[in-house]
C-alpha positions as CSV (number, residue, x, y, z in Angstrom):
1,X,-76.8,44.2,15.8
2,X,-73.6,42.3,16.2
3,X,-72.4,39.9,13.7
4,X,-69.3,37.6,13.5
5,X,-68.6,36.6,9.7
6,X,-65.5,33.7,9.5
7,X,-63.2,33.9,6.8
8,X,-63.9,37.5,6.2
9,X,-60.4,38.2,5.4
10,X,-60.6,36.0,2.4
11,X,-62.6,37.1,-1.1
12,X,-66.1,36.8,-0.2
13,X,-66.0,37.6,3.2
14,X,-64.0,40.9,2.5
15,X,-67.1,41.9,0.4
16,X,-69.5,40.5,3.1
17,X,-67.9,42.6,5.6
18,X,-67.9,45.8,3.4
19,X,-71.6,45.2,2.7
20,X,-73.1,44.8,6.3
21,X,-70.8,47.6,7.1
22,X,-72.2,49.9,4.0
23,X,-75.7,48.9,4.3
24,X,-76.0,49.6,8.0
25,X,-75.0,51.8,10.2
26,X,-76.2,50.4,13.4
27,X,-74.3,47.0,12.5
28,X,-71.0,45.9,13.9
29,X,-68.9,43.2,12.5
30,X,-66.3,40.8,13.8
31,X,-64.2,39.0,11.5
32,X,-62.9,35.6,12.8
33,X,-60.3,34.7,10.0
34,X,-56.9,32.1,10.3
35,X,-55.3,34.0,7.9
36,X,-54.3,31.0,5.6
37,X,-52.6,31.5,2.4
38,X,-55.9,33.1,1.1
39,X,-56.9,35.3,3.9
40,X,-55.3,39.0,3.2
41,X,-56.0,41.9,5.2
42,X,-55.1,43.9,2.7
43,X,-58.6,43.0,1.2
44,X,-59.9,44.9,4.1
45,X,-58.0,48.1,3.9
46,X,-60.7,50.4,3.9
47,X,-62.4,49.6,6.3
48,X,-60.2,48.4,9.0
49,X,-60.1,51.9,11.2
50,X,-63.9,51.5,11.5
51,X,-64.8,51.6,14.9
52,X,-67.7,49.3,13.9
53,X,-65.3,46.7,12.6
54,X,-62.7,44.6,15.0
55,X,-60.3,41.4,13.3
56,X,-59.7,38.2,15.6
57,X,-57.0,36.0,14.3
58,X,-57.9,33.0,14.8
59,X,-59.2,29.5,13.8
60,X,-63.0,28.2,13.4
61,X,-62.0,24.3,14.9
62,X,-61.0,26.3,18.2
63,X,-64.3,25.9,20.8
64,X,-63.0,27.9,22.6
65,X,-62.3,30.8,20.8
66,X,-65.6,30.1,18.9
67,X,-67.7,29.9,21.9
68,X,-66.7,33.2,23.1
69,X,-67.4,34.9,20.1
70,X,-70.6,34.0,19.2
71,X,-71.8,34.9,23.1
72,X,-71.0,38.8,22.0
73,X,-72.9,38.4,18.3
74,X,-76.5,37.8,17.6
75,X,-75.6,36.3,14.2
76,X,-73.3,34.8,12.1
77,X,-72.2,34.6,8.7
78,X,-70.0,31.6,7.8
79,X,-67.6,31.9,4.9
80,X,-64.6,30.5,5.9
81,X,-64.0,27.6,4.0
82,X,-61.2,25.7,1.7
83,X,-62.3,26.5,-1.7
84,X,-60.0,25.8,-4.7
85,X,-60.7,22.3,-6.0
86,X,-56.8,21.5,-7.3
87,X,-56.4,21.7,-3.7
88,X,-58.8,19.1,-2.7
89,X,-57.6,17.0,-4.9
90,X,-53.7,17.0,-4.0
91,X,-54.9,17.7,0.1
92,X,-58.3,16.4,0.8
93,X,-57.8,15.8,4.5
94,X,-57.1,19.8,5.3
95,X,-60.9,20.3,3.5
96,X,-62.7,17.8,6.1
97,X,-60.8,19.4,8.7
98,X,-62.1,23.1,8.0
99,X,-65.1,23.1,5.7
100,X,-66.7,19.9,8.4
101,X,-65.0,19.7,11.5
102,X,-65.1,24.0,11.2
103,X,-68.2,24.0,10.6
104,X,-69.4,21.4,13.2
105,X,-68.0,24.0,16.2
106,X,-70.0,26.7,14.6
107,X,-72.8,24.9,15.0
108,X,-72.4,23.9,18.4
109,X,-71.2,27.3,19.8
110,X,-73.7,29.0,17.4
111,X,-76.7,26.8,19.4
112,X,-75.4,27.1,22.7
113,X,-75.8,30.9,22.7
114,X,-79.1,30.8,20.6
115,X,-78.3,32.9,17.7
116,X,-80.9,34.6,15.6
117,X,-79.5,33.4,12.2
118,X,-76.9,31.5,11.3
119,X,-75.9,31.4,7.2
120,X,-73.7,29.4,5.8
121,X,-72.4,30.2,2.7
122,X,-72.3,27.3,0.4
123,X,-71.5,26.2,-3.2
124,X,-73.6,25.0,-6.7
125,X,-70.4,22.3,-6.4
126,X,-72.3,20.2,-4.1
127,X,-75.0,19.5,-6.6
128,X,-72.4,18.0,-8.9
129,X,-72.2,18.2,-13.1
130,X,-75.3,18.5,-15.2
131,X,-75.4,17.5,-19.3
132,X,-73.3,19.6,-21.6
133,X,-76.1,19.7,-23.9
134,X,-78.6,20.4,-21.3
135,X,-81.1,23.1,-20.9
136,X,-81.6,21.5,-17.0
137,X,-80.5,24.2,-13.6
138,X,-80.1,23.2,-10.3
139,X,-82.9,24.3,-7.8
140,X,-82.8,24.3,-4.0
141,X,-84.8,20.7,-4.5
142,X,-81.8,19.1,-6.5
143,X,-79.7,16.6,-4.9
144,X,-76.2,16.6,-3.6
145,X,-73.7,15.1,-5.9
146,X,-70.5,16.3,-5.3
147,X,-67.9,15.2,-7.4
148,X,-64.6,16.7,-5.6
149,X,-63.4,16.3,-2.7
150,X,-64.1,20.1,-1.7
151,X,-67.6,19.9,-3.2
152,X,-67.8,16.7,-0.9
153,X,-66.3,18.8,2.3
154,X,-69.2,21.7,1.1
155,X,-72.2,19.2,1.0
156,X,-71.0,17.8,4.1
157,X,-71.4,21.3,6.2
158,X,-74.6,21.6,4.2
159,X,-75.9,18.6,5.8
160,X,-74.8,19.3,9.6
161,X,-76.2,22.9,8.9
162,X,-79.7,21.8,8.3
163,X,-79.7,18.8,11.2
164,X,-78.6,21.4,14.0
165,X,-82.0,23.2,12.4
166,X,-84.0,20.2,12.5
167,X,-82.0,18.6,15.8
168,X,-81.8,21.9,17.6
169,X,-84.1,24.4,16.4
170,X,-81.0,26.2,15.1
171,X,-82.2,29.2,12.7
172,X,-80.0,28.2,9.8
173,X,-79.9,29.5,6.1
174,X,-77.9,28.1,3.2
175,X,-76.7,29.9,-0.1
176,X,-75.4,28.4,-3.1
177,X,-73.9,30.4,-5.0
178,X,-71.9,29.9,-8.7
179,X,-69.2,31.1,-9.3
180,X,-67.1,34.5,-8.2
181,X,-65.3,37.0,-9.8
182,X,-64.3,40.4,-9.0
183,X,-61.7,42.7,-7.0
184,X,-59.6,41.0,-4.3
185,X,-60.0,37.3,-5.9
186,X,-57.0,35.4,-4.9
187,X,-54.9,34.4,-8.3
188,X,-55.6,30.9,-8.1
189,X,-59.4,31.0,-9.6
190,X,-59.8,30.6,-13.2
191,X,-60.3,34.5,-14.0
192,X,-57.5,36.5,-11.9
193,X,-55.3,33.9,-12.9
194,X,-55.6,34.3,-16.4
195,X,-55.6,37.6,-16.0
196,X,-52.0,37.6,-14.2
197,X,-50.9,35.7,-16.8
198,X,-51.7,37.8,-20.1
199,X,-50.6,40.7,-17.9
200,X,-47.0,39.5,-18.2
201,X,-47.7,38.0,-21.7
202,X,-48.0,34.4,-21.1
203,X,-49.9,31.9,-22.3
204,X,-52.9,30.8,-20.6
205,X,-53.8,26.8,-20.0
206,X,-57.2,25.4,-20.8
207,X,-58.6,22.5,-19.2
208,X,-59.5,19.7,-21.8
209,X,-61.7,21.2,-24.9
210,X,-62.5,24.5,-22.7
211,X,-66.1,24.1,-22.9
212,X,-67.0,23.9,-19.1
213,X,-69.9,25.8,-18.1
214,X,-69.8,27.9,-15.0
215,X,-72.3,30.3,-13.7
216,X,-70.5,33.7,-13.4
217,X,-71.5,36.6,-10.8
218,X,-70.1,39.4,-9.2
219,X,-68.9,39.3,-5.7
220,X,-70.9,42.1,-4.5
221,X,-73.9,41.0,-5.8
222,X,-73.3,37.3,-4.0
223,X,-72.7,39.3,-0.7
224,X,-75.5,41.8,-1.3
225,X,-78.0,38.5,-1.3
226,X,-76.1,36.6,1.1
227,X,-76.6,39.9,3.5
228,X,-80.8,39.6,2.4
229,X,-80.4,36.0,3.1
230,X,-79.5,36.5,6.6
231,X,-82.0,39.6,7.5
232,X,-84.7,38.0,5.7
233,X,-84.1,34.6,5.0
234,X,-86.9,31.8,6.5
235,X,-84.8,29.4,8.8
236,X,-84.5,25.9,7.5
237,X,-84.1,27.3,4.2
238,X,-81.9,26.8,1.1
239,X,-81.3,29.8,-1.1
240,X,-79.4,29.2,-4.6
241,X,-77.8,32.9,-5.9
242,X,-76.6,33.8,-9.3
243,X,-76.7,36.0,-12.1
244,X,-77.7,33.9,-15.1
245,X,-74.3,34.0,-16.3
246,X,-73.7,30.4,-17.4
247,X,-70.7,30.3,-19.8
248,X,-68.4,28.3,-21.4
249,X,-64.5,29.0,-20.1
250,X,-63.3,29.1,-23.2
251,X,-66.0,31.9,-23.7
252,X,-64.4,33.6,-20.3
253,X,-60.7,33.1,-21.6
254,X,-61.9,34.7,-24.9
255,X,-63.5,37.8,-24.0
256,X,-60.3,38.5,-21.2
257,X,-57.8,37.9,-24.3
258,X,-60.0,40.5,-26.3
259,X,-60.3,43.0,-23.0
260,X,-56.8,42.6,-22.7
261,X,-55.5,42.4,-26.4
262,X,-54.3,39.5,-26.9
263,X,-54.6,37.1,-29.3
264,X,-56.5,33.9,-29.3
265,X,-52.6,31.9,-29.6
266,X,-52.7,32.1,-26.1
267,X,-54.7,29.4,-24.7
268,X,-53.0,26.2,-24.6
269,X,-55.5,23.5,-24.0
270,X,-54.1,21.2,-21.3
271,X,-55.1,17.8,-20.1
272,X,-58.3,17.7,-18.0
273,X,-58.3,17.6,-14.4
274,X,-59.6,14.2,-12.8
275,X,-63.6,14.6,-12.0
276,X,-64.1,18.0,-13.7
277,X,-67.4,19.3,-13.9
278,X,-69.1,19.7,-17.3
279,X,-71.8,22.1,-15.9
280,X,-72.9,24.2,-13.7
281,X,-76.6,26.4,-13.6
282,X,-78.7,27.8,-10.9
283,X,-81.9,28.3,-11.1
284,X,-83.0,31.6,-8.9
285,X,-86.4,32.7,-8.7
286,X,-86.5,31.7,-5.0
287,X,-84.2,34.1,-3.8
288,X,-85.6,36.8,-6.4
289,X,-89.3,36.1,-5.8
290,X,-89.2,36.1,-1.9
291,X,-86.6,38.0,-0.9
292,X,-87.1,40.5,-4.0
293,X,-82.8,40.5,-4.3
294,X,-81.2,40.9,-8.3
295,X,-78.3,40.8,-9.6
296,X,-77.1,44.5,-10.0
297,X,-73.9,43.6,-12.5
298,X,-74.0,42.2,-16.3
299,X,-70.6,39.8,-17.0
300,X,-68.8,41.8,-19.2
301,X,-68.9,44.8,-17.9
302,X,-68.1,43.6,-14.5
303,X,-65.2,41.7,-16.4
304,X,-63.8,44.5,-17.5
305,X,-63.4,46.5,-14.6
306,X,-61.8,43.7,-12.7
307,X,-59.3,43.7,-15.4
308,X,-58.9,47.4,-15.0
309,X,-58.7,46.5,-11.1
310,X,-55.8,44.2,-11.2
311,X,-53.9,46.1,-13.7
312,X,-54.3,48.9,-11.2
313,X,-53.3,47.0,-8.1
314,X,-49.6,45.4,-8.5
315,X,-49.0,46.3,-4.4
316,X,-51.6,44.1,-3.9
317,X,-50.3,41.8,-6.1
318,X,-47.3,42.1,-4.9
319,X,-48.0,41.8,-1.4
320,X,-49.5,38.6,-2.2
321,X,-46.3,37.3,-4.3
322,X,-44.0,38.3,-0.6
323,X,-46.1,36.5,1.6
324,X,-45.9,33.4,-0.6
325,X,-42.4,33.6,-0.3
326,X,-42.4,34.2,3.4
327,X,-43.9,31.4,4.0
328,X,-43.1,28.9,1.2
329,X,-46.6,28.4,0.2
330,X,-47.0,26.8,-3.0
331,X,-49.4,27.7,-5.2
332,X,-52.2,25.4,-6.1
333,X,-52.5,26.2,-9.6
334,X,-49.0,27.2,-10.5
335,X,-49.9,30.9,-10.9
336,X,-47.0,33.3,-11.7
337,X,-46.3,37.0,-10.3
338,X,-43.5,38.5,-12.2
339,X,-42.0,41.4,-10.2
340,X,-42.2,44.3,-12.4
């Protein structure tokens, strides 16, 4: 079994890659990735001499390049994506152009060759905010509601995915997954950030009152069920993944001020960004009851050792802070890397 998985240099591919690669021995992977300012083959270290492993540099909008690829693979996993919201707010034209248009030559190349599965791996962002105060999750019935410009880009791709299974008999699967943490996480999300931060001593910022909800899970546990999604998963089917970890991010900032000693003085509570989800919730029992996947890691412990992670990785780090310079990327969130 050949599979091509796009964006696998970035965080979630990385672990998709080492997954498939773990889980199966008879399974080879290609990793189509542009190497943007999040895609880092350093995520990929240990397991770039496998012989069952090969990198192609390049971009998911080239036909070409796309159409060749998926006539060597019988599946695909597509990750590769614009993610970070600040992002899509300041540049929303560059998340049409990969999380659509991307997308879009996928699916064309992807039916062309008749694949066995194609997955794309999606967002909870598409189904927009719910009530603070409510008790409500989103299931795989919800509607799309996005209220970004990325969430907007994401619903998008969710759409074309499903009309290329209803147009063209296409065997797609979609996963929706909350929120990420874990090893490799590029220090623009909410958790690695603050992390960075406190590791040099600074204070952290807090979007309006703090009291967001997000649904936290591990990134192994989102590629573990996005790997069940696409060996098991019924075509034409939407699959929501999470770990029951809804939280408030002043709950998250909290407990990563506490794991790292530091006191609650600081969080400085900033002005809220325009069209900023209150909350976020899966519901789950789909994937759970049919495909018989769980969650394998509880919040706070898995918090803790990606603390312990990326106090133990400042060549990573690092390596991340060069290539910004490099290539005068700026960062979307105005993280800091100090050089020790």
């Amino acid at each position: 079994m050949k599979i091509l998985v796009t964006g696998g240099a970035g965080f979630i591919g990385s672990w998709i890659i080492r997954h498939l690669l773990q889980q199966d021995s008879s399974c080879e992977v290609i990793n189509l990735d542009l190497l943007t300012y999040a895609g880092n083959l350093d995520n990929l270290r240990d397991v770039e001499t496998n012989p069952r492993y090969r990198f192609v540099h390049g971009d998911i909008r080239d036909a070409n390049l796309v159409s060749s690829l998926m006539q060597e693979v019988n599946m695909c996993i597509h990750a590769a994506a614009e993610t970070h919201v600040d992002r899509s707010i300041t540049n929303p034209l560059a998340f049409i152009e990969t999380n659509v248009l991307g997308t879009q030559v996928l699916l064309e190349a992807a039916q062309k060759c008749s694949l066995q599965k194609f997955v794309l791996v999606s967002t909870d962002e598409v189904y927009g905010s719910l009530p603070l105060d409510s008790e409500e999750k989103f299931t795989e019935q919800s509607p799309l509601k996005p209220n970004s410009p990325y969430a907007a880009s994401k619903a998008s791709a969710d759409l074309l995915t499903y009309s290329y299974f209803k147009t063209y008999g296409l065997p797609v699967c979609i996963t929706r997954c909350g929120n990420n943490y874990g090893p490799y996480q590029y220090p623009e999300k909410l958790i690695p950030f603050f992390i960075l931060k406190l590791m040099h001593g600074e204070s952290v910022p807090v979007y309006g009152d703090g009291l967001n909800v997000r649904d936290w899970i591990h990134v192994a546990d989102h590629a573990a069920a996005v790997t069940d999604v696409l060996f098991h998963g019924t075509p034409g089917e939407v699959y929501n993944i999470g770990a029951n970890g809804q939280r408030h991010n002043l709950d998250v900032i909290k407990t990563l001020l506490k794991l790292m000693e530091q006191p609650e003085s600081k969080m400085a509570f900033v002005q809220d960004r325009p069209g900023h989800d209150r909350r976020y919730a899966l519901e789950t029992r789909k994937i759970q009851n049919t495909l018989n996947w769980k969650p394998q890691h509880d919040f706070e412990s898995g918090l803790a050792e990606t603390v312990a992670w990326y106090q133990a990785s400042l060549p990573w780090i690092q390596n991340i802070q060069a290539r910004q310079q490099q290539e005068h990327v700026k960062p979307g969130a105005e993280w800091l890397i100090k050089k020790s």
